[in-house]
PDB file as gemmi writes it, atoms N, CA and C in Angstrom:
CRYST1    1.000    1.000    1.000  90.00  90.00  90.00 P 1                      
ATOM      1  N   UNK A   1      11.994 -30.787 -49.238  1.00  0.00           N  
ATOM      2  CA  UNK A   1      13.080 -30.524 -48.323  1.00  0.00           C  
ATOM      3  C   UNK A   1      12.566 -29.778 -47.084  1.00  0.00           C  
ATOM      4  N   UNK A   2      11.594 -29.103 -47.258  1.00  0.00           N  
ATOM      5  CA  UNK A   2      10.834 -27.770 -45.955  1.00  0.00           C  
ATOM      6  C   UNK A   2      10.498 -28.719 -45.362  1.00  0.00           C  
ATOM      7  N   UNK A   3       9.559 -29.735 -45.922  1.00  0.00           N  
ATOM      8  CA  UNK A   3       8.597 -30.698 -45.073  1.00  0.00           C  
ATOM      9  C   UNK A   3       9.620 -31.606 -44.425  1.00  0.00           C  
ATOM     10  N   UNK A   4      10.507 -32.257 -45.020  1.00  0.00           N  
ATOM     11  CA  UNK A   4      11.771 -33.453 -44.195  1.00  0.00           C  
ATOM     12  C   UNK A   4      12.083 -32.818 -42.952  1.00  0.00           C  
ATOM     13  N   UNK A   5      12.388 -31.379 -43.469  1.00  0.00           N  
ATOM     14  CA  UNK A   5      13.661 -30.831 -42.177  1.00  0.00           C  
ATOM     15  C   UNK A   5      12.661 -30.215 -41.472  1.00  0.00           C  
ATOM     16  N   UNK A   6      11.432 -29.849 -41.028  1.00  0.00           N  
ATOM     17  CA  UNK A   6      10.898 -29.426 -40.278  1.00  0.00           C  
ATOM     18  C   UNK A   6      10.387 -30.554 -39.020  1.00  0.00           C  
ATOM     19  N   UNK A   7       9.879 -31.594 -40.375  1.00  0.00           N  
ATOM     20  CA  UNK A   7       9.304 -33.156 -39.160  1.00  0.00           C  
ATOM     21  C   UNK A   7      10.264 -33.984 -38.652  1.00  0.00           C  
ATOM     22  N   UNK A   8      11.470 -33.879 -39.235  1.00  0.00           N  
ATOM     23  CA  UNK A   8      12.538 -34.552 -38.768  1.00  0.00           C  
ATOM     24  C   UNK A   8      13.741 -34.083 -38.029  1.00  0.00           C  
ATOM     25  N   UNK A   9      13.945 -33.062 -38.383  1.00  0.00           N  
ATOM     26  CA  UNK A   9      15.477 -32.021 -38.397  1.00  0.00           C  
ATOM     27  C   UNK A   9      15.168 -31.029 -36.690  1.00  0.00           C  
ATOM     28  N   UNK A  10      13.857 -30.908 -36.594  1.00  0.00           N  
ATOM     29  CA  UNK A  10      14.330 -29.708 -35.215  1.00  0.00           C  
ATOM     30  C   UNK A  10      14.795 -30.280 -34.347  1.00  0.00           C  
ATOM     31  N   UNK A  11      15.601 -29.061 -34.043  1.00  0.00           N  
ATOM     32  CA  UNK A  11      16.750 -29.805 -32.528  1.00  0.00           C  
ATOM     33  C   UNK A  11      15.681 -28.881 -31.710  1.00  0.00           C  
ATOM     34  N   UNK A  12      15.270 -27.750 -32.069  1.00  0.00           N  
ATOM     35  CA  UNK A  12      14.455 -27.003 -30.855  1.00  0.00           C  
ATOM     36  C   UNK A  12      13.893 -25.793 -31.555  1.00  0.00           C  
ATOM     37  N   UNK A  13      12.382 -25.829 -30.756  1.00  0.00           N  
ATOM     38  CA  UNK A  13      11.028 -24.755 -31.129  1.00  0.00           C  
ATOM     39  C   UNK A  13      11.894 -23.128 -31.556  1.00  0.00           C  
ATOM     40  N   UNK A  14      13.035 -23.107 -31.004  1.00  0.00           N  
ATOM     41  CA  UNK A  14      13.176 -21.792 -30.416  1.00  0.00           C  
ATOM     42  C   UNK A  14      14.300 -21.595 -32.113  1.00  0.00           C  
ATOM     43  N   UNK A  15      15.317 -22.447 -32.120  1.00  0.00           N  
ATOM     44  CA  UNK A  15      15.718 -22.558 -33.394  1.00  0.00           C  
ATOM     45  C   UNK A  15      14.651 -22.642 -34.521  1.00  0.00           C  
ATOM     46  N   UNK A  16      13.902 -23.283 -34.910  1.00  0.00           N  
ATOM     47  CA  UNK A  16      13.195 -23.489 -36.064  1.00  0.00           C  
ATOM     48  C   UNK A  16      12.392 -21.571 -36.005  1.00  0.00           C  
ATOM     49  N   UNK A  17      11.563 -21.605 -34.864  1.00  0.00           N  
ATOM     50  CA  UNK A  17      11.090 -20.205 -34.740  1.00  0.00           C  
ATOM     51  C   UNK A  17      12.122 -18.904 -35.769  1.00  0.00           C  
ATOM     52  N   UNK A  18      13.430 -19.221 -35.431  1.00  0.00           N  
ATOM     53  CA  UNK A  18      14.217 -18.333 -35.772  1.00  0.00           C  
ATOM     54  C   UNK A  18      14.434 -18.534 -37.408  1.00  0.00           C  
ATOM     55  N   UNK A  19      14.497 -19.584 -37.682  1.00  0.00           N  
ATOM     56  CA  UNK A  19      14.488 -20.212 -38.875  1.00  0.00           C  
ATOM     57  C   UNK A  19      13.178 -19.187 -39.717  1.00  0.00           C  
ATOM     58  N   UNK A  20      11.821 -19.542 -39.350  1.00  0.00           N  
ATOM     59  CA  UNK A  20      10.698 -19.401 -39.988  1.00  0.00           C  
ATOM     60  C   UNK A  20      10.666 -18.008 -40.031  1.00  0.00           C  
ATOM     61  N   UNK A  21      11.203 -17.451 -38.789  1.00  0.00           N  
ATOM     62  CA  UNK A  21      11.247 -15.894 -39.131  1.00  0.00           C  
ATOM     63  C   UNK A  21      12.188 -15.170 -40.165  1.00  0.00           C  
ATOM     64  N   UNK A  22      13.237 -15.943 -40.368  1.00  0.00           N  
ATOM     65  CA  UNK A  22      14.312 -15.274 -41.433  1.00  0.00           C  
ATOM     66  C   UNK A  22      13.633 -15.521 -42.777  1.00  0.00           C  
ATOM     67  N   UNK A  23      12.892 -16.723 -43.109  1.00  0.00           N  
ATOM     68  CA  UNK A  23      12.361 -16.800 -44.197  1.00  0.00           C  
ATOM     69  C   UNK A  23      10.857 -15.836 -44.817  1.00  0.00           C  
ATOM     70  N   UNK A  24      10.634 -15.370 -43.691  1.00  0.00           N  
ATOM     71  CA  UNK A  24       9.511 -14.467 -43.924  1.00  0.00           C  
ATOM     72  C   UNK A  24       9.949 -13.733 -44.619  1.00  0.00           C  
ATOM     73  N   UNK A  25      11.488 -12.465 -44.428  1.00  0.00           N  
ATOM     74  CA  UNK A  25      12.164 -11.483 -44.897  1.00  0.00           C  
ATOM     75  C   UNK A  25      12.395 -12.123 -46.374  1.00  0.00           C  
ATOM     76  N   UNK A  26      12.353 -12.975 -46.848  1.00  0.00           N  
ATOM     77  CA  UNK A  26      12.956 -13.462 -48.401  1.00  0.00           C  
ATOM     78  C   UNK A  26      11.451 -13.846 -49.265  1.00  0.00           C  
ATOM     79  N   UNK A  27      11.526 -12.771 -50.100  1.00  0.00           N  
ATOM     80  CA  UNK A  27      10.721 -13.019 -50.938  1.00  0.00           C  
ATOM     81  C   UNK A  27      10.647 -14.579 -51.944  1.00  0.00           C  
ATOM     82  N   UNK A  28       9.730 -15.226 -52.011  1.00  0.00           N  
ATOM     83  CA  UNK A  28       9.731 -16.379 -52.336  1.00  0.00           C  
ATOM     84  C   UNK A  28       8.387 -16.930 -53.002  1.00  0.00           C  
ATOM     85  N   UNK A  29       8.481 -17.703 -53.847  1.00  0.00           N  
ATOM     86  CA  UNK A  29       6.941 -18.321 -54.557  1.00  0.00           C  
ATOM     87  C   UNK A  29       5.531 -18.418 -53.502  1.00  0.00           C  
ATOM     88  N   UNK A  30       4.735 -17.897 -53.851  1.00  0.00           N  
ATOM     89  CA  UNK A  30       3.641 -18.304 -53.138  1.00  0.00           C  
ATOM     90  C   UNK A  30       3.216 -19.582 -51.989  1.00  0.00           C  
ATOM     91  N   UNK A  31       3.737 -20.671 -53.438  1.00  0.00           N  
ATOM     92  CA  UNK A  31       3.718 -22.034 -52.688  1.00  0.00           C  
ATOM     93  C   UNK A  31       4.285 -22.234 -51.589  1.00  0.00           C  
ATOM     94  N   UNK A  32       5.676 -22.141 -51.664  1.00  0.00           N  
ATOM     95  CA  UNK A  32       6.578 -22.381 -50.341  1.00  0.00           C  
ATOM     96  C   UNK A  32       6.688 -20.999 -49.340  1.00  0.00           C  
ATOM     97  N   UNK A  33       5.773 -19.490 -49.500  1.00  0.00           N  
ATOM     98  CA  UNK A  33       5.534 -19.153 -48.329  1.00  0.00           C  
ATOM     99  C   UNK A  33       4.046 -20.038 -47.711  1.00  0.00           C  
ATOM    100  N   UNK A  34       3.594 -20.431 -48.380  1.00  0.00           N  
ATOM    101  CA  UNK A  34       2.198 -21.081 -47.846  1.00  0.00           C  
ATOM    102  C   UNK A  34       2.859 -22.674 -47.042  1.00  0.00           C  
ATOM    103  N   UNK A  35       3.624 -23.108 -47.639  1.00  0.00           N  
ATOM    104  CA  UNK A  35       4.314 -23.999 -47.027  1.00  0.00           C  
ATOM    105  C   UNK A  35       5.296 -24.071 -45.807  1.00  0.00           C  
ATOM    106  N   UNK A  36       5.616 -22.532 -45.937  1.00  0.00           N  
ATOM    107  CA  UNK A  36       6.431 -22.170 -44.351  1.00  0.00           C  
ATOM    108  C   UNK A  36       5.315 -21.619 -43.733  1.00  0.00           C  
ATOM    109  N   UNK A  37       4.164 -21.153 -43.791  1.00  0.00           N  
ATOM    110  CA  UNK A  37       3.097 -20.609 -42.498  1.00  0.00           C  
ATOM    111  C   UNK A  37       2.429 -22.516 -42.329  1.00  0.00           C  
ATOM    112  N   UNK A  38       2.514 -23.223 -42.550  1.00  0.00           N  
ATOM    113  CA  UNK A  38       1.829 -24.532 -42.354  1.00  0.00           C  
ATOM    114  C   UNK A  38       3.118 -25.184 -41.568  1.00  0.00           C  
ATOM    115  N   UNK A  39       4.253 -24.567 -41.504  1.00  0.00           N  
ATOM    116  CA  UNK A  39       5.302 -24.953 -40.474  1.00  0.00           C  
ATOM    117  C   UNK A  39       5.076 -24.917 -39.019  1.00  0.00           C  
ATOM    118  N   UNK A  40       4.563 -23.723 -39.026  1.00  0.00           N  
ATOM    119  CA  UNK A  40       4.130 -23.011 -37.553  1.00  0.00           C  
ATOM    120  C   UNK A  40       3.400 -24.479 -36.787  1.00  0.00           C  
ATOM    121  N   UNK A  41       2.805 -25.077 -37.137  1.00  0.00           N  
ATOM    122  CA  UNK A  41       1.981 -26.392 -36.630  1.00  0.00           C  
ATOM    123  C   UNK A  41       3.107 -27.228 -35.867  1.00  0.00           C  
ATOM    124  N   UNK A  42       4.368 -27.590 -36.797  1.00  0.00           N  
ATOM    125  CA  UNK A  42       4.662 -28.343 -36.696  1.00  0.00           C  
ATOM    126  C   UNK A  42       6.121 -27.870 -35.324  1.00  0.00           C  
ATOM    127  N   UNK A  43       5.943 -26.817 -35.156  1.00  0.00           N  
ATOM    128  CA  UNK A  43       7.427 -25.903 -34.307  1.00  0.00           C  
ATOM    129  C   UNK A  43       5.917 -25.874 -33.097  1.00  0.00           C  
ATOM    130  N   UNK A  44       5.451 -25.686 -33.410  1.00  0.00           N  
ATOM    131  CA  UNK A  44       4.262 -25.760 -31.628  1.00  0.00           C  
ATOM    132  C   UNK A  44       4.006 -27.455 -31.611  1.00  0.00           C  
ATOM    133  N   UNK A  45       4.153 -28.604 -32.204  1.00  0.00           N  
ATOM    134  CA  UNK A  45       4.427 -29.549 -31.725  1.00  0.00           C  
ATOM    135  C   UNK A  45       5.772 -30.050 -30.943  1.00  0.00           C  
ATOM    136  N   UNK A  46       6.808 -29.590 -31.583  1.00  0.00           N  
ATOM    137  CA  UNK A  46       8.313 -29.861 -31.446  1.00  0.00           C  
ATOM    138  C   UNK A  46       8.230 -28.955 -29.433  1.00  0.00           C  
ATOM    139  N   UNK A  47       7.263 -27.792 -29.820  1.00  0.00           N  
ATOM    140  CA  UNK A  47       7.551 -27.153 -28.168  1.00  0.00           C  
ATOM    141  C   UNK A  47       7.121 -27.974 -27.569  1.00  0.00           C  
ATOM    142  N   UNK A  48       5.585 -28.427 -27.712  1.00  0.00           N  
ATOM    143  CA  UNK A  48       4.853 -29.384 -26.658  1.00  0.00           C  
ATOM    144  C   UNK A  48       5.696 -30.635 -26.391  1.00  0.00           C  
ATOM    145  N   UNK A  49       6.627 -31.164 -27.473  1.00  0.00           N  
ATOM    146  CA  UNK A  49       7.272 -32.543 -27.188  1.00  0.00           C  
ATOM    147  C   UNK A  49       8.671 -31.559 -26.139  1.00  0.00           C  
ATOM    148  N   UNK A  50       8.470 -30.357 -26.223  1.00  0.00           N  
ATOM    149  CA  UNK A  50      10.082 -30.163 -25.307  1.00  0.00           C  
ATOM    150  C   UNK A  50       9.538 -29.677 -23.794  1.00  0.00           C  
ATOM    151  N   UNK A  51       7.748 -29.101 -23.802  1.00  0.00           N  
ATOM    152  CA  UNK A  51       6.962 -29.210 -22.459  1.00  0.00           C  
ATOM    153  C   UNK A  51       7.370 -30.237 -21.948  1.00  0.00           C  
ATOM    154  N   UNK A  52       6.995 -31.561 -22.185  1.00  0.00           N  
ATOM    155  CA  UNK A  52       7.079 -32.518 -21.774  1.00  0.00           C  
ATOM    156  C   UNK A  52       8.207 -32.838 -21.263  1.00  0.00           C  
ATOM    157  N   UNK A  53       9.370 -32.701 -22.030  1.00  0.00           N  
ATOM    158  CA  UNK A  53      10.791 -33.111 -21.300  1.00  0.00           C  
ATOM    159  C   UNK A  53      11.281 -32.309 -20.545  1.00  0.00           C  
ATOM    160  N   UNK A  54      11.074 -30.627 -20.734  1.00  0.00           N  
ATOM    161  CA  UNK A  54      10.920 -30.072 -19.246  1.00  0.00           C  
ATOM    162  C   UNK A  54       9.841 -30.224 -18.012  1.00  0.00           C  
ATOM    163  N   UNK A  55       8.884 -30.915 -18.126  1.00  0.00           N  
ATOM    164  CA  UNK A  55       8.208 -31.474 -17.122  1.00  0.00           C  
ATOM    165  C   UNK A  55       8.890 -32.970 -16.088  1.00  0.00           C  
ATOM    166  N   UNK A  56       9.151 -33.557 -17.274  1.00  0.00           N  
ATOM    167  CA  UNK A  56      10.163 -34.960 -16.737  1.00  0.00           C  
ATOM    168  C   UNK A  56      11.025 -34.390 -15.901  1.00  0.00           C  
ATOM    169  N   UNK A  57      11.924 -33.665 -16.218  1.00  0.00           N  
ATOM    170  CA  UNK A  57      13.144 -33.480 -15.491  1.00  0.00           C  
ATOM    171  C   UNK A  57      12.870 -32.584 -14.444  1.00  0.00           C  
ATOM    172  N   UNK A  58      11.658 -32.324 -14.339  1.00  0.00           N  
ATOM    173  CA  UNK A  58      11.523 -31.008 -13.312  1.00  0.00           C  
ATOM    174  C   UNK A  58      10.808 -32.034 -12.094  1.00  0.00           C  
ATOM    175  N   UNK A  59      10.382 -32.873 -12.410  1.00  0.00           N  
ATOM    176  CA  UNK A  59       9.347 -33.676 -11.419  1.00  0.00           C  
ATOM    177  C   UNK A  59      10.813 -35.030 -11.107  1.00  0.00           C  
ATOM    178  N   UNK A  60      11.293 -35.444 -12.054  1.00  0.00           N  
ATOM    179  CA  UNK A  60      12.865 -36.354 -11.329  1.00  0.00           C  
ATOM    180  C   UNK A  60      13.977 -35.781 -11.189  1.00  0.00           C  
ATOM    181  N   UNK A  61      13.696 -34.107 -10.620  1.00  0.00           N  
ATOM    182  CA  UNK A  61      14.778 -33.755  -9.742  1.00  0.00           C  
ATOM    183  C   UNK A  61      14.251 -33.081  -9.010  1.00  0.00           C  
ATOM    184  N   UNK A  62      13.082 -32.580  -8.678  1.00  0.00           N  
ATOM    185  CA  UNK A  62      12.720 -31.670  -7.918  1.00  0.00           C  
ATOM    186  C   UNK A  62      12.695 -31.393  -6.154  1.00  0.00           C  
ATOM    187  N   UNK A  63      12.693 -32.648  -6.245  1.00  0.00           N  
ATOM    188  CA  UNK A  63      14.075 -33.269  -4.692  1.00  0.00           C  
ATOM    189  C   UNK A  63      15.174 -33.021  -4.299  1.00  0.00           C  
ATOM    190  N   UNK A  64      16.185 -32.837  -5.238  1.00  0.00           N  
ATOM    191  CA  UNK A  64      17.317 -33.135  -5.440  1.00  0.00           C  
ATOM    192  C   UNK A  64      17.619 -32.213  -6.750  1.00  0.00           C  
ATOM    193  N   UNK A  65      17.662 -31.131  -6.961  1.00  0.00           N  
ATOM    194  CA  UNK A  65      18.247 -30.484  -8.491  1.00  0.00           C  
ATOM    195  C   UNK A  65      20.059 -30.523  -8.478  1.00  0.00           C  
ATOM    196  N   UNK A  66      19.913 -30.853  -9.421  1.00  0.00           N  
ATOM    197  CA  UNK A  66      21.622 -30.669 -10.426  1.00  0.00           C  
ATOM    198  C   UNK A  66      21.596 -29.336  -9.518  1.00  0.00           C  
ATOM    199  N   UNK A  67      23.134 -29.083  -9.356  1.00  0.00           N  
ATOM    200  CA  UNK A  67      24.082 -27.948  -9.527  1.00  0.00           C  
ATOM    201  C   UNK A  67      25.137 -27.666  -9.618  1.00  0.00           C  
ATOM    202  N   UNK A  68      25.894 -26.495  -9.605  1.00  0.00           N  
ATOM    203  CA  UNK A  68      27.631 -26.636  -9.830  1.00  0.00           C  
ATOM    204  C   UNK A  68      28.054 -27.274  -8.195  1.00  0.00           C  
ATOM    205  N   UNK A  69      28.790 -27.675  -8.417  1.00  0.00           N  
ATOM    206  CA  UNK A  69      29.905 -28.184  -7.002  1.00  0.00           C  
ATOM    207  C   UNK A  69      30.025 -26.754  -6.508  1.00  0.00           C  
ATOM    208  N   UNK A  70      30.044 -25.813  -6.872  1.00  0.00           N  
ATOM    209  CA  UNK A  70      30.913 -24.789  -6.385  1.00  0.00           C  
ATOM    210  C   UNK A  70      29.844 -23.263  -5.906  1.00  0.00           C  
ATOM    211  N   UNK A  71      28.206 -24.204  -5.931  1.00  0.00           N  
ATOM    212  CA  UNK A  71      27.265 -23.170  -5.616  1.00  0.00           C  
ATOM    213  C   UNK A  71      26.347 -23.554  -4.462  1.00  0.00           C  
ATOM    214  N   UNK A  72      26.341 -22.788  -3.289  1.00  0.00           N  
ATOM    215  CA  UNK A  72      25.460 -23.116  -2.544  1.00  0.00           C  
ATOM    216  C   UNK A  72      24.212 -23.507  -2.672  1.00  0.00           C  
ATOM    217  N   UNK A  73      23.535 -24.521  -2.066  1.00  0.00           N  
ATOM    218  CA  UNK A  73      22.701 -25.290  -2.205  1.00  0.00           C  
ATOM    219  C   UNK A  73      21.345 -25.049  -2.454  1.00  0.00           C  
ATOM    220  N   UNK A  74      20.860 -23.663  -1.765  1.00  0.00           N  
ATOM    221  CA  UNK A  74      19.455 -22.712  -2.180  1.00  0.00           C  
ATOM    222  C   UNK A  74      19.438 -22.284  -3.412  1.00  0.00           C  
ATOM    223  N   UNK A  75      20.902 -21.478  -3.246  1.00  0.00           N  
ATOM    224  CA  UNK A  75      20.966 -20.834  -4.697  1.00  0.00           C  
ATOM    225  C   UNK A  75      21.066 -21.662  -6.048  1.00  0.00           C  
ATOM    226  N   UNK A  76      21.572 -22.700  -5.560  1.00  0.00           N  
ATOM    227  CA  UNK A  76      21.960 -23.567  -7.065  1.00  0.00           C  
ATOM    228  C   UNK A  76      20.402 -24.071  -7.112  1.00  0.00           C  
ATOM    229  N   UNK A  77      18.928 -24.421  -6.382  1.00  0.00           N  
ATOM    230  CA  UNK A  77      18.265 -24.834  -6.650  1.00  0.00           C  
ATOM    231  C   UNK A  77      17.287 -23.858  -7.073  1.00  0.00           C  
ATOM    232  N   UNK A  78      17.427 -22.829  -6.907  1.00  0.00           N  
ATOM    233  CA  UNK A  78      16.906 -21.490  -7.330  1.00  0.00           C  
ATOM    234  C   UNK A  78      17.436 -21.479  -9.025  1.00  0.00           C  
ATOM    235  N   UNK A  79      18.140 -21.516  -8.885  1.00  0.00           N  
ATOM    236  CA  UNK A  79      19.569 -21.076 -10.476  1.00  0.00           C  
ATOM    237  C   UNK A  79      18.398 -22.339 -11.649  1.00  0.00           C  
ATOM    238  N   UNK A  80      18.910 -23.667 -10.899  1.00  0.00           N  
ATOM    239  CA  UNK A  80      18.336 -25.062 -11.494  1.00  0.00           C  
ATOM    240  C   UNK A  80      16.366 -24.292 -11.933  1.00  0.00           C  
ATOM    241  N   UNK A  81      15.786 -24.090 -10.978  1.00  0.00           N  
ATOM    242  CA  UNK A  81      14.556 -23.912 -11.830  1.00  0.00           C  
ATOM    243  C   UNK A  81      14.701 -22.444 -12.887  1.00  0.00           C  
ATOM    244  N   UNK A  82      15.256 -21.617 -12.340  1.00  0.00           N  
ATOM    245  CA  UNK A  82      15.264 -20.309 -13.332  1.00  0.00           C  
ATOM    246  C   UNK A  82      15.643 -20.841 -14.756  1.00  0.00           C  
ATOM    247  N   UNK A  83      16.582 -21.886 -14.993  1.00  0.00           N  
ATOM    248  CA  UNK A  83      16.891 -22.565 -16.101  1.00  0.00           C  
ATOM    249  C   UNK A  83      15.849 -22.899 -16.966  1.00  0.00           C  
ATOM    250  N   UNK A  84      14.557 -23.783 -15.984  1.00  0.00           N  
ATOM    251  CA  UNK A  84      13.920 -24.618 -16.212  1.00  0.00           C  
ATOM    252  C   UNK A  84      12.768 -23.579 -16.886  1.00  0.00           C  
ATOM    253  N   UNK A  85      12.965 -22.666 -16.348  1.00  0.00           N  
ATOM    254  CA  UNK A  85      11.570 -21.446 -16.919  1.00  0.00           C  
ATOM    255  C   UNK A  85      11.582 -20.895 -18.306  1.00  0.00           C  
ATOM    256  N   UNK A  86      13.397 -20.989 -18.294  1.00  0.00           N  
ATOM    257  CA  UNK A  86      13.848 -19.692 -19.341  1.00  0.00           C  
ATOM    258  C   UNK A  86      13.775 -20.665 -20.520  1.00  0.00           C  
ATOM    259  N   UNK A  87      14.548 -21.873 -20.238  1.00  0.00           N  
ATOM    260  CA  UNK A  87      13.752 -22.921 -21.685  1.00  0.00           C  
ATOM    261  C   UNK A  87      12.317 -23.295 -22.035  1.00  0.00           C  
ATOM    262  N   UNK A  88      11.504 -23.090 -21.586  1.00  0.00           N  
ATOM    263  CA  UNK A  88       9.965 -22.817 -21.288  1.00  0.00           C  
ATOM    264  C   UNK A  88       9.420 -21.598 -21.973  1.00  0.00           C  
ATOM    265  N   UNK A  89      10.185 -20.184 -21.531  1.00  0.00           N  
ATOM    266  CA  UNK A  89       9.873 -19.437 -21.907  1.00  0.00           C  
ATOM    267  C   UNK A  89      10.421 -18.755 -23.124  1.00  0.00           C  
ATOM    268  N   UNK A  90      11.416 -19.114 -23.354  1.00  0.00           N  
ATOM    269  CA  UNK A  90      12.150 -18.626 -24.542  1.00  0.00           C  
ATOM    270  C   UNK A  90      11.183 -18.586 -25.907  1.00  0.00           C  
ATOM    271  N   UNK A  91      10.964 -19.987 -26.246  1.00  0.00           N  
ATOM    272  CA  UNK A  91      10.309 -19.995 -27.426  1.00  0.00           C  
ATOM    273  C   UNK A  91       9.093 -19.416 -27.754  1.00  0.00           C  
ATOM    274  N   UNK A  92       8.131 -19.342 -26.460  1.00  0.00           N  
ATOM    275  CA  UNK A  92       6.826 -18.897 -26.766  1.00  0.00           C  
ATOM    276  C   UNK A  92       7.083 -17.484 -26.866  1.00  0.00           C  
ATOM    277  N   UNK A  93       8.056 -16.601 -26.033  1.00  0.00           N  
ATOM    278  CA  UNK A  93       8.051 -15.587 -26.284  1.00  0.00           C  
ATOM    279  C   UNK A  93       8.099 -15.260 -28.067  1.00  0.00           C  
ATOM    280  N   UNK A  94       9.215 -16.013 -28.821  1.00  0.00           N  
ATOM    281  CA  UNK A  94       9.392 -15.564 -30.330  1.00  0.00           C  
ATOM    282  C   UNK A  94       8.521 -15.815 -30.688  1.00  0.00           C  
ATOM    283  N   UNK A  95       7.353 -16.742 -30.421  1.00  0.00           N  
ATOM    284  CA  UNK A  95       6.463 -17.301 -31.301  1.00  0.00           C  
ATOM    285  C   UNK A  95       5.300 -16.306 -31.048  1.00  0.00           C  
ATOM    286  N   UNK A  96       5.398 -15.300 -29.902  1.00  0.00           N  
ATOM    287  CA  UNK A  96       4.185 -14.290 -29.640  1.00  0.00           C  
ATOM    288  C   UNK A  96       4.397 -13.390 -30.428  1.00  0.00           C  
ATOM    289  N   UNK A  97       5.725 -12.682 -30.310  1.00  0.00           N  
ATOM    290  CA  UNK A  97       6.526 -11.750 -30.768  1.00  0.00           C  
ATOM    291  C   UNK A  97       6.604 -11.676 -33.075  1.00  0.00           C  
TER     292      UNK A  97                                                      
END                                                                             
């Protein structure tokens, strides 16, 4: 079940991170803590596949960024990359931490 929902199941590095850390606190068989530190591999793949899709979207809008209707045009493209950082940066921070 660890192995299904880890290679199949993440919606995101930053969730699973949170995941792997709650399970640290629960004492558990040898096996399956050795089986959640061999997770860690697979949550720094799931980031690199979400590098990538923040790279896509940063290079096919970077012309032109999304914003609200209702935000001036510097600022909303300012706002649009600060977005782009903080999903970037979120996860590696837990994963340093």
């Amino acid at each position: 079940m660890i192995n299904s929902t880890f290679k199949e199941n993440l919606n995101s590095s930053t969730g699973a991170f949170d995941l792997l850390d709650k399970f640290k606190s629960i004492e558990t068989r040898p096996k399956i803590k050795e089986c959640l530190q061999d997770k860690y591999q697979d949550v720094l793949l799931r980031y690199a596949n979400e590098l990538e899709e923040m790279q896509e979207i940063f290079e096919s809008n970077q012309k032109d960024p999304l914003r609200p209707k209702n935000m001036p045009e510097n600022s909303g493209k300012i706002a649009w990359a600060r977005s782009i950082v903080t999903r970037i940066k979120t996860p590696i921070d837990k994963f340093k931490t």
